[in-house]
N, CA, C and O of each residue as an XYZ file, in Angstrom:
840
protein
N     -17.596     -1.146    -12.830
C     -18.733     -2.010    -13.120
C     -18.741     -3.239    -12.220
O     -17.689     -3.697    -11.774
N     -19.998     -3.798    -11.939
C     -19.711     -4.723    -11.434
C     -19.342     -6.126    -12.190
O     -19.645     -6.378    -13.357
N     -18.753     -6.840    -11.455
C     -18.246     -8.093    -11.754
C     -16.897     -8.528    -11.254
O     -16.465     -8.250    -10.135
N     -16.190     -9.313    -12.273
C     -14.885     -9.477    -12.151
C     -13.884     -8.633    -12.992
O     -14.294     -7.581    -13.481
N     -12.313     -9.112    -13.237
C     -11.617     -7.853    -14.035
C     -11.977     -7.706    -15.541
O     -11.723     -6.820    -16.357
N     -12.554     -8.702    -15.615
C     -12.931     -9.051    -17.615
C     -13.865     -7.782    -17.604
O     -13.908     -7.155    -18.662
N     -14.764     -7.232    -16.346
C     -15.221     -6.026    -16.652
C     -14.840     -4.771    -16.294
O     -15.612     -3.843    -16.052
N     -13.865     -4.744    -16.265
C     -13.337     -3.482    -15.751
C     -12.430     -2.809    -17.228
O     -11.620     -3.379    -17.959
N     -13.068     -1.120    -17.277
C     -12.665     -0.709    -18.826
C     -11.817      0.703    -18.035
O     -11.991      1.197    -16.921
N     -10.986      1.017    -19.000
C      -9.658      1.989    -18.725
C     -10.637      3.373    -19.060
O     -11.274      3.687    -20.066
N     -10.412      4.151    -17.509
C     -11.458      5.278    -17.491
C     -10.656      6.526    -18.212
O     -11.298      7.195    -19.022
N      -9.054      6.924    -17.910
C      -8.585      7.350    -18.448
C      -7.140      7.528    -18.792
O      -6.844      7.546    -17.597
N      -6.228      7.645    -19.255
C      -4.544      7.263    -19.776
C      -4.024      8.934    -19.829
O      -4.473      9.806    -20.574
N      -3.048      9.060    -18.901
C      -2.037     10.483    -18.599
C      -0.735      9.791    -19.374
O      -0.058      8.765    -19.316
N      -0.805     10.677    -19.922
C       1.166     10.944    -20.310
C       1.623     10.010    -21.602
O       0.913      9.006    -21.657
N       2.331     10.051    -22.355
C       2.341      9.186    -23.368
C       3.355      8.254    -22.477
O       3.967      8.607    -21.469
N       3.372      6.909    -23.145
C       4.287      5.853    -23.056
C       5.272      5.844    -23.543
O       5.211      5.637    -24.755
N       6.831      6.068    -22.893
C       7.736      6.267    -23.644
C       8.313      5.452    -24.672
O       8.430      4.310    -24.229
N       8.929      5.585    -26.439
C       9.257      4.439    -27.104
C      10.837      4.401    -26.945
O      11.387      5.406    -26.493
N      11.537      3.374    -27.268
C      12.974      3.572    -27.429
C      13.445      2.305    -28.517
O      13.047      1.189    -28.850
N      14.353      3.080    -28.774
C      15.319      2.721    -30.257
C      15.983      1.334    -29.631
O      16.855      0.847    -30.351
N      15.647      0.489    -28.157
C      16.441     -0.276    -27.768
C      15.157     -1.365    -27.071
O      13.944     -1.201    -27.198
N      15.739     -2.296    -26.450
C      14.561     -3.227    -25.796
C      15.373     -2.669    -24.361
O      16.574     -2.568    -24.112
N      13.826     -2.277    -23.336
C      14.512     -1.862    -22.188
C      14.760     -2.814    -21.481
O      14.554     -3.867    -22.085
N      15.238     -2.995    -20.103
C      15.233     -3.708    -19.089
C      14.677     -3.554    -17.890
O      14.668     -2.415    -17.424
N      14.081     -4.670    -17.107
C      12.449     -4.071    -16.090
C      13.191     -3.497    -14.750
O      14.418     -3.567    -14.676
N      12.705     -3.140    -14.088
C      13.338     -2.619    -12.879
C      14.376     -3.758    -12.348
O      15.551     -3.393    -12.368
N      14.110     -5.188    -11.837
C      14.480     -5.901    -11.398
C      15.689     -6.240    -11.787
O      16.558     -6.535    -10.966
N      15.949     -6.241    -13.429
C      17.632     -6.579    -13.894
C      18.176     -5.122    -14.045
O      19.404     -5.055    -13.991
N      17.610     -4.117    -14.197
C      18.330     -2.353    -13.609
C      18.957     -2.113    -12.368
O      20.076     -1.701    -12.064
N      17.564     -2.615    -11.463
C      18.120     -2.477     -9.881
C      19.535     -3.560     -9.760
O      20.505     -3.073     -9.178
N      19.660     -4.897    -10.253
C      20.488     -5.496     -9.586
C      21.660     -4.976    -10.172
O      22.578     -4.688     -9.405
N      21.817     -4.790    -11.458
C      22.744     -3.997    -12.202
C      23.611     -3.143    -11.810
O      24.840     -3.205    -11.794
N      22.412     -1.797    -11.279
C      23.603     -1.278    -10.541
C      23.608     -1.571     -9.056
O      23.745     -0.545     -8.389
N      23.511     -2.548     -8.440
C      23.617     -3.064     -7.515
C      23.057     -2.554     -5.983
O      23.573     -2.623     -4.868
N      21.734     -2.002     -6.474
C      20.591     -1.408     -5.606
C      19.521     -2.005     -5.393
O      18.606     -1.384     -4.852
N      19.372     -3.229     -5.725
C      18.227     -4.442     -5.806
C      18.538     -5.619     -5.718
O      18.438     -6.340     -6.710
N      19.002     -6.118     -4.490
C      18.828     -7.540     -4.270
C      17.969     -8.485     -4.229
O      17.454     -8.581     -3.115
N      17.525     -9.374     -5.136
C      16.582    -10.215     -4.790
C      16.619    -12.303     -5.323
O      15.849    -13.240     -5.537
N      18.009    -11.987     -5.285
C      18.153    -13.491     -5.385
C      19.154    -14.029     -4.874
O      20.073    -13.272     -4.561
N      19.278    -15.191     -4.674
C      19.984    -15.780     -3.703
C      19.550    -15.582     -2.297
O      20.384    -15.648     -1.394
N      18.083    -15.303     -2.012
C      17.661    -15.152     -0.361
C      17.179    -15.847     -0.004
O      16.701    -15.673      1.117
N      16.934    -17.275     -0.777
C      15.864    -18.518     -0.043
C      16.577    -18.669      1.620
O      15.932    -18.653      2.669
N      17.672    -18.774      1.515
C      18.322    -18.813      2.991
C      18.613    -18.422      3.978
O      19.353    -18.780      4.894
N      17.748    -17.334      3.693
C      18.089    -15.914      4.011
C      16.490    -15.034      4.962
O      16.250    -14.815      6.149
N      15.911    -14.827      3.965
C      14.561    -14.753      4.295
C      13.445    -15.528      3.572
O      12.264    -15.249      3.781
N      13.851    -16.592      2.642
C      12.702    -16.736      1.614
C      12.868    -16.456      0.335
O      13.908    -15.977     -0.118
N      11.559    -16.817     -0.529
C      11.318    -16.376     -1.660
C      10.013    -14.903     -1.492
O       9.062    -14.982     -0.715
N      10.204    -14.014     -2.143
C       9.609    -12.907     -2.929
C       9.639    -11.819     -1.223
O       8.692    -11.336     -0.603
N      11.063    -11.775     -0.949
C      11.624    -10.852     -0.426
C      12.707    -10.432     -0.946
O      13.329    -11.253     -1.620
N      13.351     -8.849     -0.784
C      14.224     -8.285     -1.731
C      15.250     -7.494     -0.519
O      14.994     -7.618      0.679
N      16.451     -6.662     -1.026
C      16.947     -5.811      0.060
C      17.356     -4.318     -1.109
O      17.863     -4.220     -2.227
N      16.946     -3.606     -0.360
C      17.196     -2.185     -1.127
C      18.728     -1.658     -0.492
O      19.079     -1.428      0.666
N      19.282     -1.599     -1.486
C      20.789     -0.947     -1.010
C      21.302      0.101     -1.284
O      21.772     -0.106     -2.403
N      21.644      1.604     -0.870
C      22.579      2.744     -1.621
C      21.433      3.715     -1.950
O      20.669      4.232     -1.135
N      21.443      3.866     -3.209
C      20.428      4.648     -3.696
C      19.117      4.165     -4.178
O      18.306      4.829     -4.823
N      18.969      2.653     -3.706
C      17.930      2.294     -3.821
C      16.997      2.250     -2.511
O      15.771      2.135     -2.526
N      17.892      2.374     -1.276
C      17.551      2.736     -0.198
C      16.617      3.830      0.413
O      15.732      3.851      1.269
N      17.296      4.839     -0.521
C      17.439      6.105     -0.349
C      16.352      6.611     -1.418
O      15.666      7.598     -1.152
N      16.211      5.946     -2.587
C      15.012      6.012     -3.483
C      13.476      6.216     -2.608
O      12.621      7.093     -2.487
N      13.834      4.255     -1.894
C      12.421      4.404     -1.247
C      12.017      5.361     -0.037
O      10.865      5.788      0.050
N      12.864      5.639      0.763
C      12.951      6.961      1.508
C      12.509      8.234      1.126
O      11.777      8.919      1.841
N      12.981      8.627     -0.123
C      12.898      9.777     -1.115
C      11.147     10.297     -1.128
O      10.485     11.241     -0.696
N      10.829      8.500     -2.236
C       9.501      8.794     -2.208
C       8.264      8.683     -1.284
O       7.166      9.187     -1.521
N       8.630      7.883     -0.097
C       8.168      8.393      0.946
C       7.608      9.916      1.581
O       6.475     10.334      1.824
N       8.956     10.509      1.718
C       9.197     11.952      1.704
C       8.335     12.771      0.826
O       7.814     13.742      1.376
N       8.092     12.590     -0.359
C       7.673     13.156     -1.442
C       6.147     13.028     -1.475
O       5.437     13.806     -2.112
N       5.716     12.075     -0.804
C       3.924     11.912     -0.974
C       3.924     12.484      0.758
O       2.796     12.798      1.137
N       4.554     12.576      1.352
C       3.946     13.102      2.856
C       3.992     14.508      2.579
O       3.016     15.213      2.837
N       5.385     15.134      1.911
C       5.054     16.779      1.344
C       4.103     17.214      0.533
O       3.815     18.387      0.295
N       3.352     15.720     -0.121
C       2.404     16.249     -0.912
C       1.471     16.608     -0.434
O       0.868     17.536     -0.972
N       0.889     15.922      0.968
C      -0.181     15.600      1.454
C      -0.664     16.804      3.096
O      -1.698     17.416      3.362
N       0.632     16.673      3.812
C       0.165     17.399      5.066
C       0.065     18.619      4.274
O      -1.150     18.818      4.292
N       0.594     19.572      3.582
C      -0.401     20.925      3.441
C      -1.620     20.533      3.064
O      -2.359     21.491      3.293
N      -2.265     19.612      2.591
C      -3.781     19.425      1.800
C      -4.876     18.845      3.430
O      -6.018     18.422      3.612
N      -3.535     19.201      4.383
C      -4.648     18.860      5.592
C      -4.623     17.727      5.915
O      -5.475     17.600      6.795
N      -4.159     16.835      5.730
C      -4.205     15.160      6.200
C      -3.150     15.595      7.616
O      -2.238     16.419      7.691
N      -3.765     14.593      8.707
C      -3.183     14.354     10.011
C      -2.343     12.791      9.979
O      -2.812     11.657     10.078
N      -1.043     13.215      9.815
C      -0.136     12.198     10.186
C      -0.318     10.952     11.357
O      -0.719     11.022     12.518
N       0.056     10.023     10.712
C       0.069      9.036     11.983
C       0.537      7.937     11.591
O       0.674      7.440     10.473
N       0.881      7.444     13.101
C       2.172      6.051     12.682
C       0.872      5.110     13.651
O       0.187      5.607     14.544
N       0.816      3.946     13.260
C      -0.171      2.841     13.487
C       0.705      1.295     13.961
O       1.931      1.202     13.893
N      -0.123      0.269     14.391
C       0.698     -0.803     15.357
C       0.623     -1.679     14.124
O      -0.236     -1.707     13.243
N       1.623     -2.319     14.260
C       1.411     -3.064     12.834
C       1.036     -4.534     13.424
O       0.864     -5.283     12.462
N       0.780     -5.460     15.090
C       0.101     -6.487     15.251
C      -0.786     -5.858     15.499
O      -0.489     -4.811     16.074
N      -2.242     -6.081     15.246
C      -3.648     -6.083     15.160
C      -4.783     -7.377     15.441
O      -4.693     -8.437     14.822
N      -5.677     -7.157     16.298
C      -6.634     -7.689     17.001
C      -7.149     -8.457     15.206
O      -7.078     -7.632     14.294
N      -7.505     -9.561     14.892
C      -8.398    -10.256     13.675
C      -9.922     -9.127     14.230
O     -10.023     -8.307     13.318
N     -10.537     -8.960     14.823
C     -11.503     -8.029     14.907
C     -11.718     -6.509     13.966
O     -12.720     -5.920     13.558
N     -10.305     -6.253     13.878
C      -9.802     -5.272     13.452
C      -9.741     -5.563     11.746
O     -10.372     -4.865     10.953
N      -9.349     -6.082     11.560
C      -9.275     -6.915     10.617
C     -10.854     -7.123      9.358
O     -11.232     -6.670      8.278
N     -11.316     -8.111     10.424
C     -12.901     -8.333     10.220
C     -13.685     -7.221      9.315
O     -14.290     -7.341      8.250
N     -13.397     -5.899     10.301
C     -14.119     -4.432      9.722
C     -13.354     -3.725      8.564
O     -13.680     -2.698      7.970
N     -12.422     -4.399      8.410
C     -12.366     -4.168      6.641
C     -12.558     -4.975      5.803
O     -12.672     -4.828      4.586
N     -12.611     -6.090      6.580
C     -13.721     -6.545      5.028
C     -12.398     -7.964      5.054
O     -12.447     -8.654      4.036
N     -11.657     -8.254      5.760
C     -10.534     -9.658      5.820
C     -10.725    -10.601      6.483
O     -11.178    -10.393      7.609
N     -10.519    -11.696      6.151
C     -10.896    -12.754      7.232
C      -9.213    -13.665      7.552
O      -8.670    -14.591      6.950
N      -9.004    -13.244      8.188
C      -7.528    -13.208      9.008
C      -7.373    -15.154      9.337
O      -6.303    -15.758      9.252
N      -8.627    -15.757      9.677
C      -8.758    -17.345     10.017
C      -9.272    -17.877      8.880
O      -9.948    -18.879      9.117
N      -9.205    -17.584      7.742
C      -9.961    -18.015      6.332
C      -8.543    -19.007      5.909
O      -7.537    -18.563      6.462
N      -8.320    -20.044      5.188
C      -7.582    -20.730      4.642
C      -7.617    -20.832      3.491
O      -8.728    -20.943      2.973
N      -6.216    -20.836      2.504
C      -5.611    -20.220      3.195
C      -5.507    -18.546      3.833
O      -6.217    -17.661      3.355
N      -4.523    -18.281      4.965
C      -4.658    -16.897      5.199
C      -4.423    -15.880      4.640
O      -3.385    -15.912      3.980
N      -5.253    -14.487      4.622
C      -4.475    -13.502      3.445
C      -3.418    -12.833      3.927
O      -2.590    -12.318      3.175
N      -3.305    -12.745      5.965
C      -2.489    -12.374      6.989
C      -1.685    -13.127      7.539
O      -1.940    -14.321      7.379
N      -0.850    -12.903      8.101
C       0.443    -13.387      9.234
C      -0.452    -13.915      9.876
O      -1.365    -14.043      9.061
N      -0.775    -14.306     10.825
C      -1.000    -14.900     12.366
C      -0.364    -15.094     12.924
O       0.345    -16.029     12.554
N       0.017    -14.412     14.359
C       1.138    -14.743     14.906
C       1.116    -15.938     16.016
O       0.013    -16.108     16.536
N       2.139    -16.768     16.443
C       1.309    -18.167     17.199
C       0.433    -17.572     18.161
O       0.416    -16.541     18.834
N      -0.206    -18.462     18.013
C      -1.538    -18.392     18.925
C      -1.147    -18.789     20.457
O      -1.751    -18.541     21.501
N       0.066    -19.487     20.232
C       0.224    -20.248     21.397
C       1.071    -19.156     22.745
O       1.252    -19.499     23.913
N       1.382    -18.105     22.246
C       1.899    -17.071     22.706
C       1.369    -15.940     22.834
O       1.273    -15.241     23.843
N       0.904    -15.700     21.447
C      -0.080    -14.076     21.475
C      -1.355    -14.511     21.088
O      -1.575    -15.135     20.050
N      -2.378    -14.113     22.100
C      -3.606    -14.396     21.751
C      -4.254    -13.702     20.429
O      -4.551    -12.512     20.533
N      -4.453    -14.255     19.395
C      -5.533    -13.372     18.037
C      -4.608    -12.058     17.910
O      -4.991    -11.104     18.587
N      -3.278    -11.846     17.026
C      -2.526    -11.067     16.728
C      -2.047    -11.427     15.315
O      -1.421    -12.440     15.002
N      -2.468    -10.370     14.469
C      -1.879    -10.481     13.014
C      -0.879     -9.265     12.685
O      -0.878     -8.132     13.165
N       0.088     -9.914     11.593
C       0.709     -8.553     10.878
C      -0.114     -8.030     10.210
O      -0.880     -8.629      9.455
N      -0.065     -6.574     10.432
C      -1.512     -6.141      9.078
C      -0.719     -5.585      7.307
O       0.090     -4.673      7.133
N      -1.137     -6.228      6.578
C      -1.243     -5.821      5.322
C      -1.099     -4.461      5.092
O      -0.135     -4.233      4.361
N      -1.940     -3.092      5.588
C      -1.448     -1.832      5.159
C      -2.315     -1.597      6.468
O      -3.112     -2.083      7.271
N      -1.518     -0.418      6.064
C      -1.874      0.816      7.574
C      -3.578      0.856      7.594
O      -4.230      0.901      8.637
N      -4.080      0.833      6.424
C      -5.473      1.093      6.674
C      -6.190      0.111      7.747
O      -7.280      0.474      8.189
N      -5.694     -0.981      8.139
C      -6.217     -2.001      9.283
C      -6.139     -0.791     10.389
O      -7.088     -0.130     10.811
N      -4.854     -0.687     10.719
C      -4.612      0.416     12.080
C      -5.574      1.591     12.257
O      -6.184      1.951     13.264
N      -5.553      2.098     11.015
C      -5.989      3.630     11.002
C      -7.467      3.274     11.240
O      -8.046      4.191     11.823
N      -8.100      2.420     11.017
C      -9.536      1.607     10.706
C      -9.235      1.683     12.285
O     -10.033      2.421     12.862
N      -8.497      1.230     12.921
C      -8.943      0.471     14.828
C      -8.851      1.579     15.357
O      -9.542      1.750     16.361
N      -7.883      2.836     14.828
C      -7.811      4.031     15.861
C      -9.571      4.820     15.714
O     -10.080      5.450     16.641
N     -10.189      4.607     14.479
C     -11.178      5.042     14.477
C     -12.595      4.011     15.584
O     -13.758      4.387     15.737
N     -12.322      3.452     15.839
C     -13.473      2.035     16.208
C     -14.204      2.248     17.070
O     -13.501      3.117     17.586
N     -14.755      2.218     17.482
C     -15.505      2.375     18.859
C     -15.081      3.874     19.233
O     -14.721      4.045     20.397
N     -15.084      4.862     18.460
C     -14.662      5.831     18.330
C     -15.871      7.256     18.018
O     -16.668      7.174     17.083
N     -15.842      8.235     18.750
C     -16.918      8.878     18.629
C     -16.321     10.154     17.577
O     -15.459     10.862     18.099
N     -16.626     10.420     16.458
C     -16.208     12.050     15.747
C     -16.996     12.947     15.864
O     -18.180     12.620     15.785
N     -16.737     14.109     16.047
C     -17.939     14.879     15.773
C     -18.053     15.353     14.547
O     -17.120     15.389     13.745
N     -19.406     15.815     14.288
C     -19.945     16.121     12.514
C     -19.061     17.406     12.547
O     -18.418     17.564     11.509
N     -18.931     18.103     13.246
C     -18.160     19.425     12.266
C     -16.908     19.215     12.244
O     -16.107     20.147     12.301
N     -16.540     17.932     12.158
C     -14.630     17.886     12.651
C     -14.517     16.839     10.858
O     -13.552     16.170     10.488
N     -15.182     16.948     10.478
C     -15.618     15.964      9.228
C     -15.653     16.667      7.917
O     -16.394     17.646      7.834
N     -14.790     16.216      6.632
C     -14.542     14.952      6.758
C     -12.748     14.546      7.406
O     -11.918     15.447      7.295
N     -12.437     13.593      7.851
C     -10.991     13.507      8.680
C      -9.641     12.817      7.743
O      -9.604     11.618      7.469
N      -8.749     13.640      7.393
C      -7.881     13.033      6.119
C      -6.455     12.631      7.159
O      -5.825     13.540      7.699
N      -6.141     11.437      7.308
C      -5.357     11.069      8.167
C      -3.927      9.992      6.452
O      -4.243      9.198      5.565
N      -2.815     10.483      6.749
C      -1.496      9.865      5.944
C      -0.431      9.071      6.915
O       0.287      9.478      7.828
N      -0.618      7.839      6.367
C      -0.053      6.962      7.383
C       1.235      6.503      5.923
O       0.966      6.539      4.723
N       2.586      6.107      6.544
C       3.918      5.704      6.131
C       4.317      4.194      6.909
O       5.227      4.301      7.731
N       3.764      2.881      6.743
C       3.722      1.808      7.278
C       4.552      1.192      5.989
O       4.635      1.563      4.819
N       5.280     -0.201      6.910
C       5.303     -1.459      6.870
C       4.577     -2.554      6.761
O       4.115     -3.077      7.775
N       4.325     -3.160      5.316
C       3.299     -3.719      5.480
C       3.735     -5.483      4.991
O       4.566     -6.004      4.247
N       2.768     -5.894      5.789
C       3.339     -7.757      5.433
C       1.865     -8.304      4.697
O       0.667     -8.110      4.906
N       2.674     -9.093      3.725
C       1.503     -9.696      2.855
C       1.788    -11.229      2.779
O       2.888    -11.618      2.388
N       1.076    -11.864      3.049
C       1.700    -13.582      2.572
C       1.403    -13.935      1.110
O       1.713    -15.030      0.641
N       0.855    -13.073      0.479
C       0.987    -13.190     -1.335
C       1.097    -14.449     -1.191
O       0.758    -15.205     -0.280
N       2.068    -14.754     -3.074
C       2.429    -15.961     -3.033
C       3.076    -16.570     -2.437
O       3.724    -15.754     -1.781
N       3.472    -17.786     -2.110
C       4.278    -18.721     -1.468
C       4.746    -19.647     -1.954
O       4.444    -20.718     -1.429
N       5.662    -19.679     -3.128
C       5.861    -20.728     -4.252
C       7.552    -20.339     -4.129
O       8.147    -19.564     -3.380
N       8.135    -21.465     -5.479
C       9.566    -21.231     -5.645
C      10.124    -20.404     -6.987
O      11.267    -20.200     -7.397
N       8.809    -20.021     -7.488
C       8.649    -19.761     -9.031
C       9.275    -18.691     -8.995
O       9.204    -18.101     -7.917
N      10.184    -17.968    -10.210
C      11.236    -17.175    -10.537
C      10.457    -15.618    -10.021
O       9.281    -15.483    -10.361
N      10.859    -14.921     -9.529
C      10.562    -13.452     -9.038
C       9.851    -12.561    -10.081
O      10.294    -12.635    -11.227
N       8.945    -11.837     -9.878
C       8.544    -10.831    -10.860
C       9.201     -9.441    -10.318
O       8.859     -8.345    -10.762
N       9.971     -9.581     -9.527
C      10.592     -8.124     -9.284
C       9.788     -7.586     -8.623
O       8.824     -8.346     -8.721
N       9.411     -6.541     -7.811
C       9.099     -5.799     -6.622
C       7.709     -6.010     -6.681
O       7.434     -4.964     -6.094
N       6.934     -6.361     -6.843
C       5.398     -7.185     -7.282
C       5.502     -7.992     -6.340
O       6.494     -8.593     -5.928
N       4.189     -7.999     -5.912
C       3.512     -9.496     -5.033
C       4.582    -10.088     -3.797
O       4.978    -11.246     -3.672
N       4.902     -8.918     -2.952
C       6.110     -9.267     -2.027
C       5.524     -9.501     -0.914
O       4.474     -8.897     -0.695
N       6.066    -10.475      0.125
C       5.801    -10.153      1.163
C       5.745     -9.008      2.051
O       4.841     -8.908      2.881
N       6.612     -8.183      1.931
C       7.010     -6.880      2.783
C       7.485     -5.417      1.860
O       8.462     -5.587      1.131
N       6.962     -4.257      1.858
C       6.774     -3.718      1.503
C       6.625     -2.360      2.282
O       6.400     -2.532      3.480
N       6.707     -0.917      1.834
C       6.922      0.047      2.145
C       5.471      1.045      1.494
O       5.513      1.553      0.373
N       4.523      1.153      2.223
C       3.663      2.489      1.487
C       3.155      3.459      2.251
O       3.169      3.324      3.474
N       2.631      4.584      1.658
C       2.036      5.941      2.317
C       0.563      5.555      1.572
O       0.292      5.452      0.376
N      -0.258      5.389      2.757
C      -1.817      5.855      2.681
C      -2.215      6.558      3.175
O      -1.759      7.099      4.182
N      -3.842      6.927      2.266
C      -4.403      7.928      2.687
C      -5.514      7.335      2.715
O      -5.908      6.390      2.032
N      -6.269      8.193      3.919
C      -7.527      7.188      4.403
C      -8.483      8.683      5.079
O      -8.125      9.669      5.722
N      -9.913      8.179      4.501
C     -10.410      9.155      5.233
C     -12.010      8.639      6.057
O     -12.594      7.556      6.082
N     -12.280      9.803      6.584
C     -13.455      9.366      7.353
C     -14.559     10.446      7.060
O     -14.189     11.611      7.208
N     -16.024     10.210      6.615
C     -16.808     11.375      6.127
C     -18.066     11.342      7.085
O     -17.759     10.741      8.114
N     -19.080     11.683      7.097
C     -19.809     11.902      7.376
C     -20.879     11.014      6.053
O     -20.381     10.544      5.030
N     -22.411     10.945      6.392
C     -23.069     10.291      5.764
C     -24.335     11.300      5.470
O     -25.323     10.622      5.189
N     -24.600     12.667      5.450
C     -25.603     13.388      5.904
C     -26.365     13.487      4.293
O     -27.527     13.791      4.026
N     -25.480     13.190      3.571
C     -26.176     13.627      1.947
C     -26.331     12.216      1.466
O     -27.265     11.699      0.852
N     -25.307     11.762      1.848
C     -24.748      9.641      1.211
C     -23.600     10.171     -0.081
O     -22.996      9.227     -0.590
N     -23.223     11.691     -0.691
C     -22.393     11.765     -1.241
C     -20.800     12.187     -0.787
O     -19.914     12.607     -1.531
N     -20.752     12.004      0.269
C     -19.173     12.904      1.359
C     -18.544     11.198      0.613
O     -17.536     11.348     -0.077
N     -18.798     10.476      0.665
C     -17.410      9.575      0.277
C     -17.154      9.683     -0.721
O     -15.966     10.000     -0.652
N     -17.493      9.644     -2.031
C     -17.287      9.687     -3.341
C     -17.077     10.872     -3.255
O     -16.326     10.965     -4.226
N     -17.135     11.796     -2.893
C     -16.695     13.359     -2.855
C     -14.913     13.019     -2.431
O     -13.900     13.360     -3.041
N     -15.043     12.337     -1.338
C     -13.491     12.536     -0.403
C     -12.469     11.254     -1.531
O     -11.238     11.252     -1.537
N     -13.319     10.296     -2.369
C     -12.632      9.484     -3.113
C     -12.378     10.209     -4.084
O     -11.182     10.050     -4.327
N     -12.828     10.933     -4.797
C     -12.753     11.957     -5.984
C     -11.120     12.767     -5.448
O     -10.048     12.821     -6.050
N     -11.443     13.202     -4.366
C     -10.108     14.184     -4.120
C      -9.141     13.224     -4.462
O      -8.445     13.342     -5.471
N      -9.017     11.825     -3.301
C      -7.512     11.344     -3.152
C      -7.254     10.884     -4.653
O      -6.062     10.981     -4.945
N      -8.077     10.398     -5.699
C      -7.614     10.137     -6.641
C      -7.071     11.229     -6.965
O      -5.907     11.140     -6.576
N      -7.243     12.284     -7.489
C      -6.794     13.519     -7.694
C      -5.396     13.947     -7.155
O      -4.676     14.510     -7.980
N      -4.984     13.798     -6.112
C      -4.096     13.940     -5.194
C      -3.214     12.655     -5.976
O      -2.169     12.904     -6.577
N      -3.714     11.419     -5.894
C      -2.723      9.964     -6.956
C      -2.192     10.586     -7.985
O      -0.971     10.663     -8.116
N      -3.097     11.141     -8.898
C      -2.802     11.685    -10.425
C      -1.568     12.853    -10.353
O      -0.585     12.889    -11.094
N      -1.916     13.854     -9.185
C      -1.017     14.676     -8.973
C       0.278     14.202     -8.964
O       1.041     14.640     -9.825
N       0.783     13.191     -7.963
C       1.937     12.589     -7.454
C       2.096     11.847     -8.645
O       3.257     11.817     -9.053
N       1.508     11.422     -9.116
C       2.135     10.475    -10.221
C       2.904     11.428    -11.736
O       3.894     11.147    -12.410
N       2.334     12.114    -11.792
C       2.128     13.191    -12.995
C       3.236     13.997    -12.575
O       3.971     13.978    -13.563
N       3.800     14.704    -11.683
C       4.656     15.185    -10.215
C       6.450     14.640    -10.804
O       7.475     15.290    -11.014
N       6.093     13.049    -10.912
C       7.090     12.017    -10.795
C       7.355     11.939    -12.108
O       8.482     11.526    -12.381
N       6.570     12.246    -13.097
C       6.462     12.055    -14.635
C       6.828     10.826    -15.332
O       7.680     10.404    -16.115
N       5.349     10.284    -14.413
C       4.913      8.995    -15.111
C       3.832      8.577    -15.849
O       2.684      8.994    -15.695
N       4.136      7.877    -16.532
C       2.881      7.315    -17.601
C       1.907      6.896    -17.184
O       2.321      5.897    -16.595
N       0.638      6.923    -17.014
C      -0.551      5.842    -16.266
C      -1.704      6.080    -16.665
O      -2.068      7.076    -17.291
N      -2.674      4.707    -16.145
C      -3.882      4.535    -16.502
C      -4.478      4.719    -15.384
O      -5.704      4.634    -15.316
């Protein structure tokens, strides 16, 4: 709907929510526990709301990496690795304003690299490889799975960690596609799938969600 989140209503809920006979503990005091989640003591280090994955937490995020790219190249998506500094132009055409204050991007000095940002998620990249870019209609619609590094300047405060939430740096697999416009329904068609494809992987992993 339109508006803000006060209008947004829960379309549909997979899997029950698990109960337990105990009060659990959130990822953040699990991970450090067994000593696969570092995230304090790094102001000196790198900052606040950066973390370090260690052991099998390493190897976790690796895992599931692995696990959404096997999901995806048989369903036809074309792999690709993307530049993670990006032209603010680039930027622009998704809809970011890279010189807005404050910034939602890196900027890297100006005084060195002319108009160069870290991008937020692969979809900036995958967006520039398409740009000035000619497709042809029968090569359509184009399902491209990108595995990036992504930098966010989120918050910037000293306030206590929410655990792997709202980080600067981060690890994801997107999926991004490109349709054709001949009916005006190929996008909501190609959005229909990848949700589908979400639900799969999530459901896959046997997790609870809305």
């Amino acid at each position: 709907p339109v508006g803000d989140e006060s209008q947004a209503r829960v379309l549909e809920v997979v899997g029950e929510k698990p109960v337990f006979d105990f009060k659990p503990k959130g990822h953040l005091e699990l991970g450090e526990g067994l000593d696969i989640i570092r995230q304090r003591r790094l102001s000196h280090i790198s900052g606040h709301r950066s973390y370090y994955l260690c052991g099998a937490g390493a190897l976790l995020q690796h895992a599931l990496v692995r696990f959404a790219m096997d999901k995806l190249l048989p369903k036809g998506f074309l792999p690709m690795t993307v530049p993670d500094l990006l032209r603010g132009a680039v930027f622009e055409g998704c809809g970011m304003q890279p010189n807005a204050t404050p910034s939602p991007v890196y900027n890297i000095d100006p005084s060195r690299f002319e108009d160069l940002c870290l991008a937020g998620t692969s979809e900036v990249g995958i967006a520039g490889y398409f740009m000035d870019h000619a497709v042809r209609l029968e090569d359509l619609p184009i399902r491209v799975v990108c595995s990036s590094t992504c930098y966010r300047t989120e918050t910037d405060t000293g306030r206590e960690p929410w655990g792997l939430y709202r980080v600067h740096q981060f690890t994801k697999v997107e999926m991004f596609g490109v349709t054709a416009a001949e009916s005006g329904d190929e996008s909501e068609a190609l959005l229909a799938e990848f949700l589908a494809l979400q639900k799969e992987i999530f459901s896959e992993l046997g997790l609870h969600y809305r």
